[in-house]
N, C-alpha and C positions, 0 to 999 in steps of 0.2 A: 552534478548533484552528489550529495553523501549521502549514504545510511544514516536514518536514527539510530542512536545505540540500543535502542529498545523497543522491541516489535510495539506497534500500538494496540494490537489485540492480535491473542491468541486461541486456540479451541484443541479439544483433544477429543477422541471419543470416550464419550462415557463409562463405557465397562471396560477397558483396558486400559486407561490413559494415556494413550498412543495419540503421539500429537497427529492432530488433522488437517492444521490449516492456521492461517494470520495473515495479518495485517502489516506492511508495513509500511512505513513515513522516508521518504525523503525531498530534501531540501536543498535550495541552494544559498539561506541566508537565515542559520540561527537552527532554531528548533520547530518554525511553524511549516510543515511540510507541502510542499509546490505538486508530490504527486502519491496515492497510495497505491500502493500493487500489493494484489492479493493472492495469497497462494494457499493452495488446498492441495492434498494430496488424491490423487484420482487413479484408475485401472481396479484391475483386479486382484484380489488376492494372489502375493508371489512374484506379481506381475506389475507393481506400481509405478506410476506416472505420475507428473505435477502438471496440475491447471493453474493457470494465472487470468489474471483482469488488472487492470490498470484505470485509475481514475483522477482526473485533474481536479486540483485547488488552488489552481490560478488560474487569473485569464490570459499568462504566457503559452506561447506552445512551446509541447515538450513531444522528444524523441526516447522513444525508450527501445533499447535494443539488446540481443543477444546474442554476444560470442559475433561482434561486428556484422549482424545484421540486421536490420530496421524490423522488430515485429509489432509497434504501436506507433502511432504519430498523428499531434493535432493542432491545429495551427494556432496560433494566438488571435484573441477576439477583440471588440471592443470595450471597456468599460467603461462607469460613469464616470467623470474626473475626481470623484472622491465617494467614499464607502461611507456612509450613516453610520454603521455599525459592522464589526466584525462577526462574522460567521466561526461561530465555534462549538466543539462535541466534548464531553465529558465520560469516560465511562470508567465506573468502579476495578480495580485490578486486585485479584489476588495474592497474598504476598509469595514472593520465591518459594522453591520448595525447599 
């Protein structure tokens, strides 16, 4: 799978603009993305850590791992033999700063 070239949502804290946390897209065919991982920054002041989540948009399974080792994995399920309609999200973007 590749990175999107562009986080699909981002967040900062408010009074600082100290980025907090996103969203990102990757894929293994085009631009509609197969899995999003989420990363927020987490700990404590001085002392920061990153939290992640990982979430599927396919019914492929995917292996997501780091630094060659397996820390998510889900197998692949069944689906109907064709989709009525596509599942899709839209959300407003800020322009660059």
């Amino acid at each position: 799978m590749r990175l999107l070239s562009r986080p699909i949502y981002e967040y900062a804290d408010p009074k600082t603009d100290e980025f907090r946390g996103g969203v990102l897209g990757f894929t293994t065919t085009g631009t509609n993305p197969d899995v999003l991982v989420i990363l927020e920054v987490g700990g404590e002041a001085g002392d920061p850590s990153w939290n992640y989540a990982a979430a599927r948009m396919t019914a492929s399974g995917v292996t997501l791992k780091h630094r060659d080792q397996t820390v998510w994995e889900i197998e692949s399920v069944n689906s109907p033999a064709a989709f009525p309609t596509w599942t899709w999200i839209q959300t407003p973007r800020k322009d660059d700063k």
